[in-house]
N, C-alpha and C positions, 0 to 999 in steps of 0.2 A: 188701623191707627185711630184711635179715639178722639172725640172730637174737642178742641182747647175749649179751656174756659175762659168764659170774655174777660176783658181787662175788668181789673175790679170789682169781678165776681156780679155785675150789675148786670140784668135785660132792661128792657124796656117794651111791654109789649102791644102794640097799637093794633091787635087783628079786631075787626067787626066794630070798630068803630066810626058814626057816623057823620061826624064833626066835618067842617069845611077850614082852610088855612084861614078865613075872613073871620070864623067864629073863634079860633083860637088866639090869632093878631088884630083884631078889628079891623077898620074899613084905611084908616090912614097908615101913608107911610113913616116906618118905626126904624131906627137903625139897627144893627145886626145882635147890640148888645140887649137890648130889649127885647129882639126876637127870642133868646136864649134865654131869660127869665122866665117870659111868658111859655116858652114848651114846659118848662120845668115847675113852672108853677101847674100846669097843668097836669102834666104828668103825675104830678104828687099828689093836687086836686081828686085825678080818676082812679086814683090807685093802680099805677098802671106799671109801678117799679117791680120785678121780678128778683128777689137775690138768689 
């Protein structure tokens, strides 16, 4: 059986990377929607979208 394709045709891919969660979200507490920016900004920052 073949293997599906992810929802939205999207990866993400985070291998060898050497970042810590403090260097992505900084040092203070952020609520959940803020955390969800900041991946995404980041993610788009590294180039790290896979279609």
């Amino acid at each position: 059986m073949p293997a599906k394709k992810p929802f939205g045709g999207i990866t993400i891919d985070f291998k060898g990377r050497d970042e810590t969660m403090e260097d992505v979200f900084g040092s203070k507490p952020i609520p959940p929607s803020e955390m969800t920016k900041k991946i995404w900004a980041f993610v788009k920052g590294k180039k790290l979208l896979k279609r």
